[in-house]
N, C-alpha and C positions, 0 to 999 in steps of 0.2 A: 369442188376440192381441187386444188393443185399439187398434182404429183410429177415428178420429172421421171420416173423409173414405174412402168404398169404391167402386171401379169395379168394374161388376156385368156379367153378361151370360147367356146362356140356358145350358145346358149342351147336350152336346155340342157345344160351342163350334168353328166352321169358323175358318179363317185371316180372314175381313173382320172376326167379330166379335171376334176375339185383337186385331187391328190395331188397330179400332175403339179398344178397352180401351187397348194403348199409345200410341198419340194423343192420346186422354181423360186421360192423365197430365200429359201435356205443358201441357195445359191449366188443371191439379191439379194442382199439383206435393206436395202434401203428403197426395194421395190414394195409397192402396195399392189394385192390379191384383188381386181376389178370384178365384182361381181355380179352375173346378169341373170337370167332365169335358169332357176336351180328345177332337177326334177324332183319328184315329192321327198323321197327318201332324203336326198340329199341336203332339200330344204329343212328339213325337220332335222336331222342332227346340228344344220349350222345355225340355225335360232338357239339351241339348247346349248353348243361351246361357242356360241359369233366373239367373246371375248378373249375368248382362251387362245383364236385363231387370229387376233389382229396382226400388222393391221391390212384391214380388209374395206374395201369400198365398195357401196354399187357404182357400176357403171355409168348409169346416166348423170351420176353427182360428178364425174370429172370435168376439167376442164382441158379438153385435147390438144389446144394450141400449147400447152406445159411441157405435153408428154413427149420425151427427149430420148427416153429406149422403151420400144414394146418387145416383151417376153410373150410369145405365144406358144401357148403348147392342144397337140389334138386339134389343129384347125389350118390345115396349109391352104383352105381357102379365104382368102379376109373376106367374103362375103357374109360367112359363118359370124363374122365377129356385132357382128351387127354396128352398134353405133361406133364403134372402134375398129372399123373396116377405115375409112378415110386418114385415120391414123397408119394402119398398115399401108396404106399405098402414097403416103408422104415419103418422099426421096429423103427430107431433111432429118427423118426421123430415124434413129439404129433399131434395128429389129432383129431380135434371134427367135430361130423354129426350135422346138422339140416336137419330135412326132415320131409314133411305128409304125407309119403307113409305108414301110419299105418301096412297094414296087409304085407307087403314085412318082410323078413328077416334083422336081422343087418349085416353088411358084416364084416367079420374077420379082416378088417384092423383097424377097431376104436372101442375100447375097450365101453361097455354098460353105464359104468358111461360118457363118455366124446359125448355121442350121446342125442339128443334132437328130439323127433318121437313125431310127433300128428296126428290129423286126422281133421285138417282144412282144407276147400275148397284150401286155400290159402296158400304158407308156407310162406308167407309175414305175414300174419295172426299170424301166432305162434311167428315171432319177433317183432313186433309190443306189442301182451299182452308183453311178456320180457320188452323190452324198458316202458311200460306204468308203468309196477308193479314197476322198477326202478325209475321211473317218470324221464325219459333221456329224453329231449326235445328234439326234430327233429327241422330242420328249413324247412319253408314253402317249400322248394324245393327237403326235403328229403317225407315230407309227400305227395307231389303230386307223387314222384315216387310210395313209398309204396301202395296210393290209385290205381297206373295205377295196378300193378302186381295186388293189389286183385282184381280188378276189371275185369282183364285178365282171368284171370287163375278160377274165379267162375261164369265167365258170367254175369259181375254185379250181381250175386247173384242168378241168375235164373241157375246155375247148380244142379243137386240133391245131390252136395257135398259140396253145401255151405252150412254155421253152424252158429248159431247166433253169433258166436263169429268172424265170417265173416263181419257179421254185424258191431258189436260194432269197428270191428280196423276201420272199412271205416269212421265210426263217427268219432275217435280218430284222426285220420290223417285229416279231413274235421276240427275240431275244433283247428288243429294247422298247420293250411293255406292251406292246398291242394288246387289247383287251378283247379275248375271242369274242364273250358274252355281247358285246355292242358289236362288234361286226355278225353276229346270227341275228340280234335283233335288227338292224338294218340291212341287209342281205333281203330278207324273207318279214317286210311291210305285210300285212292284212289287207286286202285289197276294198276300197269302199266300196260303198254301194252302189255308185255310178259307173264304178270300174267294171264291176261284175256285173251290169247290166250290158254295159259296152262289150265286152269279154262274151256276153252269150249271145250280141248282135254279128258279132266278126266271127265267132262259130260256125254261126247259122247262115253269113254268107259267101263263106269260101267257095271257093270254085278251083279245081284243078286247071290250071292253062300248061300249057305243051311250050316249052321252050329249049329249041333244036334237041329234042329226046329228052330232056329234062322236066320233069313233073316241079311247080312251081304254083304252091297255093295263094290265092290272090283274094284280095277283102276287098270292095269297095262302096265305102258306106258315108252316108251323111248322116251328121249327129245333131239334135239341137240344142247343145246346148255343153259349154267346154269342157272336158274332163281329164287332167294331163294323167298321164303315166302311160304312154301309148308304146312305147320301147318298152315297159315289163308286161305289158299284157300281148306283144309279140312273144316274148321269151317263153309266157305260160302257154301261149297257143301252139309255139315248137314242141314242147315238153306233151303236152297234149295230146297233137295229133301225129308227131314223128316225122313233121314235114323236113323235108329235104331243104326245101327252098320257099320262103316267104312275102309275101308284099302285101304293106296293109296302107289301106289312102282312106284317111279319115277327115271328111269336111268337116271344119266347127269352126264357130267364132270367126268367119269370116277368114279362116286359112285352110290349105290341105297340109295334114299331116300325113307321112310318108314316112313309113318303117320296114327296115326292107332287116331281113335274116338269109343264111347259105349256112349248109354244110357239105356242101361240094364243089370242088373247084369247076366246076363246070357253069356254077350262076355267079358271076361277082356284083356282092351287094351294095358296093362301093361302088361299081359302074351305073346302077341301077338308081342310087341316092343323087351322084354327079348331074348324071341327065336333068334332075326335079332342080336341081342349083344348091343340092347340100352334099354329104362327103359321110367317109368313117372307112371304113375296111374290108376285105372279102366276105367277111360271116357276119358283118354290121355295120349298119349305117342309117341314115336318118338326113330328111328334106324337111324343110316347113315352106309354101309356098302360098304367097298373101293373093288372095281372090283379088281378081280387077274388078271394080263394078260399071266400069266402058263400055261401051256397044255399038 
């Protein structure tokens, strides 16, 4: 497909950075939504509206020599972007950031004026105030999305990085339709049966590690066989055991997955993701890193 105008995002894509993406349209209106590996929740509501949400593309159907401005948002690495990293580090190509990763670096590929940094819990959050200050209505089905990613991504609001202005977009979108009912139902998925078996193997092999006085529960397991949702079965494992600090490195399918959690400024989880070659924020973030099979 040829598009001249793409809104991009990291893969395995959470609900803030799906949000993020229909937000960013609103703003683009002649941009199309690139879509690349959604996580399950995420996948399953966009199968159920993918029309309601056009227009929307997968990713690998572009064709990148077109694309004339990328919109990125939740991804200041183009590494992240996977087949649409090479579009991010085209000099010929216009690129704008949105991101809440406040204290991270701007990356050299999008110039300072075309980048948008905040420090919302949420980065649904920061296009949401955009969209309000413009007064761009959403329809009930863009606001329900919006409210799941904040909702997501600040713990309904009980993360230490949610902000009143976390607050106020979850009103704004609740006052132009959000339907609480589908955001409980996609919040709080049933986890399969692969999940919870994976789920009672990363139990069973945490280990406390010592990191400069900090207690830091660490998983490191090989699986045989692929099972996504490995960022909600950290969340359930926080909730679980109380941990402070988390790292889960899960082989499968010929990659390591890498899910790292904080609730103290003392472990940054985003330092911890960086190092593996992936990104996200002090209390979250996430690597995927592809096995060599060289020797």
């Amino acid at each position: 497909m040829r598009a001249e105008e793409v809104i991009a995002t990291h893969g395995n894509t959470d609900f803030d950075a799906f949000a993020a993406m229909i937000a960013a349209r609103r703003l683009y209106p002649n941009a199309v939504v690139a879509i690349g590996s959604l996580n399950r929740n995420v996948r399953d509501f966009y199968r159920l509206h993918a029309e309601e949400l056009e227009p929307t593309v997968e990713a690998h159907r572009l064709e990148l020599d077109a694309i004339r401005r990328l919109v990125v948002v939740e991804a200041a690495s183009a590494s992240r972007l996977g087949e649409l990293e090479p579009v991010a580090l085209d000099a010929h190509v216009e690129k704008v950031l949105f991101d809440h990763h406040g204290e991270d670096e701007l990356p050299d590929w999008v110039h300072e004026e075309s980048a948008v940094i905040s420090t919302d819990g949420a980065l649904t959050t920061t296009l949401v105030g955009i969209l309000a200050e413009r007064e761009l209505e959403p329809t009930p089905l863009e606001a329900t999305v919006f409210a799941l990613g904040i909702h997501e991504d600040t713990g309904s609001l009980t993360h230490p990085t949610a902000t009143q202005r976390d607050a106020d977009a979850l009103a704004w979108c609740l006052r132009h339709g959000a339907r609480q009912e589908v955001v409980a139902e996609y919040l709080h998925l049933p986890l399969a049966a692969g999940e919870r078996e994976l789920l009672q193997r990363l139990l069973d092999t945490l280990e406390p590690v010592d990191a400069g006085g900090e207690e830091v529960l660490l998983a490191a397991i090989a699986w045989p066989e692929y099972v996504e949702g490995v960022s909600n079965l950290a969340h359930k494992i926080v909730d679980l055991t109380d941990a402070r600090a988390l790292v889960l490195l899960v082989e499968m399918d010929g990659r390591v997955f890498a899910v790292t959690r904080s609730r103290t400024d003392r472990v940054d989880a985003a330092a911890i993701a960086e190092a593996l070659g992936g990104g996200g924020h002090g209390q979250a973030a996430s690597a995927i890193a592809r096995l060599s099979l060289e020797k």
